[in-house]
C-alpha positions as CSV (number, residue, x, y, z in Angstrom):
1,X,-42.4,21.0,66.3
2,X,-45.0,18.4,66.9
3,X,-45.2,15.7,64.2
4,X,-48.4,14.6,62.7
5,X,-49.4,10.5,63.4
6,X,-48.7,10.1,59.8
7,X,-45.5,11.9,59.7
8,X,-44.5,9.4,62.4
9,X,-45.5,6.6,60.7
10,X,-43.6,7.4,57.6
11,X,-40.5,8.5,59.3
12,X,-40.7,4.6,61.3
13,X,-41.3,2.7,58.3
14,X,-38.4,4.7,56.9
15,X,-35.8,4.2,59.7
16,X,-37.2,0.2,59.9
17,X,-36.2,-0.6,56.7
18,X,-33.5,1.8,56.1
19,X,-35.1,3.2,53.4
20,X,-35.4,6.7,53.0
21,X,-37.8,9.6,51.7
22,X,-35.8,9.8,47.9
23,X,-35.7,8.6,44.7
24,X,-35.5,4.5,45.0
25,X,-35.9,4.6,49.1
26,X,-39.5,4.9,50.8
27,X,-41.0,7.1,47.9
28,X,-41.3,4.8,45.2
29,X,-42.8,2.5,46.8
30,X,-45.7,5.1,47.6
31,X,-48.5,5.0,45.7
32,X,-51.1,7.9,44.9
33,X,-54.0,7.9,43.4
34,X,-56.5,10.8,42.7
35,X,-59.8,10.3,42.0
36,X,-63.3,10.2,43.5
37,X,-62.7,8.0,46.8
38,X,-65.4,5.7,46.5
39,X,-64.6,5.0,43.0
40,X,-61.0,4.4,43.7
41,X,-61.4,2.8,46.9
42,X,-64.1,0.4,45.3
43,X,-61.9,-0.6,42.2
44,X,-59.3,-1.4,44.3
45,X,-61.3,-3.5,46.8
46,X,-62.5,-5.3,44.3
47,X,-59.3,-6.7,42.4
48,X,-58.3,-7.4,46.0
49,X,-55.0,-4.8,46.4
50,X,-53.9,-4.2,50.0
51,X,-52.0,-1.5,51.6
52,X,-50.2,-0.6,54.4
53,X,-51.7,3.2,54.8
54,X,-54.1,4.9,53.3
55,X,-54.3,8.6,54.0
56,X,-57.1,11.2,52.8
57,X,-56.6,14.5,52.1
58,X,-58.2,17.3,54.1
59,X,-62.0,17.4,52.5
60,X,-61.6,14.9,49.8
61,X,-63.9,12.5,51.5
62,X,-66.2,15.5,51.4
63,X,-67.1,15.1,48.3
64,X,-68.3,11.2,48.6
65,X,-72.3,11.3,49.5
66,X,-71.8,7.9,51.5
67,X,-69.3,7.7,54.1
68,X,-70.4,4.5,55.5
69,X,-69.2,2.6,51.7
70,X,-66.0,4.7,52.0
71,X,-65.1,3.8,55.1
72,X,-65.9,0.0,54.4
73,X,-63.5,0.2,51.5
74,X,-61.2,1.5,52.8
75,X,-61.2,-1.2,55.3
76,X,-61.0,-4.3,52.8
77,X,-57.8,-2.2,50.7
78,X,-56.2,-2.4,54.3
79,X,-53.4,-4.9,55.1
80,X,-53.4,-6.6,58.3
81,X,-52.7,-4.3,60.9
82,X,-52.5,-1.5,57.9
83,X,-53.1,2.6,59.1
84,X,-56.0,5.1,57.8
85,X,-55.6,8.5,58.1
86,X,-58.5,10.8,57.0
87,X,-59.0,14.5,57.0
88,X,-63.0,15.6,57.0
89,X,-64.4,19.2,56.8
90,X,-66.4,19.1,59.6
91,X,-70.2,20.8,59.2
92,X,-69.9,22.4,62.7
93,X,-67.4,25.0,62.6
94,X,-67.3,27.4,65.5
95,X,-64.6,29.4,64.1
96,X,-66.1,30.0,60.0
97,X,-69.4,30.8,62.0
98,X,-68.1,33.5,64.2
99,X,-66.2,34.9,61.3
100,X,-68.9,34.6,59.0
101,X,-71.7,36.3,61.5
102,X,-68.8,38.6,62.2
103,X,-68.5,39.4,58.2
104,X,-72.3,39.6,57.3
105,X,-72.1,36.4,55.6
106,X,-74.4,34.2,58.1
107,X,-76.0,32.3,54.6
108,X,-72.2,30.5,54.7
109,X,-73.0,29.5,58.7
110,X,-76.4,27.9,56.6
111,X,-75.0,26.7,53.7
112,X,-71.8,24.3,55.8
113,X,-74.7,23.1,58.3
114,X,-76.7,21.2,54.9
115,X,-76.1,17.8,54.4
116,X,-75.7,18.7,51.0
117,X,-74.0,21.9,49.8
118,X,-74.3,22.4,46.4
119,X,-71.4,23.7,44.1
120,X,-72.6,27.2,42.7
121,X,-73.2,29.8,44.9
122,X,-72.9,28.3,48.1
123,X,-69.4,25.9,48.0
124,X,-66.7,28.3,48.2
125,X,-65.0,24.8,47.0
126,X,-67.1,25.0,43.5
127,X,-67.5,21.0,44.1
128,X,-70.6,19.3,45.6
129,X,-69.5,18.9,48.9
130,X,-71.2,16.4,52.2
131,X,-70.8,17.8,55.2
132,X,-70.3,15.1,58.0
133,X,-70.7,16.3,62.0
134,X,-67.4,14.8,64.4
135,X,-70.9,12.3,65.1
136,X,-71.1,10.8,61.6
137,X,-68.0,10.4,60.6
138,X,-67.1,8.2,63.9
139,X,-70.7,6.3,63.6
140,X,-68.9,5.5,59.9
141,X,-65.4,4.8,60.5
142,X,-65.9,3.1,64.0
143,X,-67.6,0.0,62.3
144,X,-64.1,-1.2,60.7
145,X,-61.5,0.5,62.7
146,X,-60.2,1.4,66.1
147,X,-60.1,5.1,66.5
148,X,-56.9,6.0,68.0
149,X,-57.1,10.2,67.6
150,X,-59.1,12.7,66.5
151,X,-58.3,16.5,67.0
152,X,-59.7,19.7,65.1
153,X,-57.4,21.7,63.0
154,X,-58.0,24.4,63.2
155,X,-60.4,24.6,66.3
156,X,-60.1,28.3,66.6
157,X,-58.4,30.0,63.3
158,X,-61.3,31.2,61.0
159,X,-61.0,29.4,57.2
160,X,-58.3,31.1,55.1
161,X,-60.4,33.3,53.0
162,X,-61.2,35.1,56.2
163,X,-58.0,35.0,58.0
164,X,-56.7,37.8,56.7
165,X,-58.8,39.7,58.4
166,X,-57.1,39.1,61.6
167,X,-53.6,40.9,60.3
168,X,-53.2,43.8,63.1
169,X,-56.0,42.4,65.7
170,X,-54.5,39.8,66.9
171,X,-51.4,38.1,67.3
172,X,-51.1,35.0,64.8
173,X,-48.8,32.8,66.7
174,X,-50.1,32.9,69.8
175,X,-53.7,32.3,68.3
176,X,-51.9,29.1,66.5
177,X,-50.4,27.7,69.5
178,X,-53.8,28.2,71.9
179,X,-55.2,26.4,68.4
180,X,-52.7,23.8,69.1
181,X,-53.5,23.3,72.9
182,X,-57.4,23.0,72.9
183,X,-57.8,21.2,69.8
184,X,-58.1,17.1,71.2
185,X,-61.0,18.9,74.0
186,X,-64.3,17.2,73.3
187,X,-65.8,20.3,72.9
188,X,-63.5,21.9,70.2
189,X,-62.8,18.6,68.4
190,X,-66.7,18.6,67.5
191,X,-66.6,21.9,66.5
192,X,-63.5,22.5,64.9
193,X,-63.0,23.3,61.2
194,X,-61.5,19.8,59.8
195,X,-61.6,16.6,61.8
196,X,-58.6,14.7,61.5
197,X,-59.2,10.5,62.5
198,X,-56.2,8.0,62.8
């Protein structure tokens, strides 16, 4: 099973200091916090805490109208030589948009491309949501940091609310490890579903 960059990182800072993920080892001495990112993010900056990682949730940053802040934030709560992590929904999603023409629901194929997708009637995440293009986010992030990987997951699996209706047509694992193999190409990293940056 391939291991995420995260997973590694967690698993090295565990077998470095021979802590490990229970009670009293690595895990209490995570920290998370939950909350709007820039909000967070800018507290934090501002009293002047540092941290070693900082990891975002698939789509959380998604909901935060200005990624270039975000990204600068994030950058100041960073130790030396600290890690970031981040998950985006990207807005160019071959996969949803074959699925959706494919469904009769090409107004969701609209709706992802906005800038601004508004929470009733169009998010099927009932939150304001930002969509950012594989272009934006690396125009914001690649001010502060050295981008080390970016993949799409998934690059070729349609969202889950339409996934199920593969079940018969084709065969699941196979589609997940093809998934798996062309997601770091240039052209399905921009056009994957998520856009996963470390």
């Amino acid at each position: 099973m391939q291991r995420s960059p995260l997973w590694t990182y967690l698993r090295a800072c565990s077998q470095s200091s021979g802590a490990r993920l229970s009670p009293g080892g690595l895990a209490s001495r995570l920290r998370c916090l939950n909350g709007p990112a820039g909000y967070v993010l800018s507290d934090l900056a501002g009293k002047g805490e540092t941290f070693d990682l900082v990891y975002s949730t698939y789509g959380a940053l998604n909901c935060e109208p200005d990624l270039r802040s975000v990204a600068l934030n994030i950058r100041d709560c960073l130790k030396e030589g600290g890690m970031c992590f981040i998950s985006v929904y990207n807005r160019f999603c071959l996969s949803e948009a074959i699925a959706s023409v494919l469904r009769m629901k090409v107004s969701r194929v609209v709706d992802r491309s906005r800038r601004y997708i508004p929470p009733l009637g169009h998010s099927r995440f009932c939150v304001d949501i930002f969509s950012y293009s594989l272009a934006e986010v690396l125009s914001c992030f690649r001010e502060h940091f050295r981008v080390e990987r970016v993949f799409a997951v998934p690059a070729l699996i349609p969202p889950s609310d339409f996934a199920a209706s593969l079940d018969g047509m084709v065969d699941k694992g196979r589609l997940k490890k093809i998934d798996a193999a062309v997601s770091g190409l240039p052209l399905i990293r921009a056009l994957g579903g998520i856009i996963p940056l470390s």
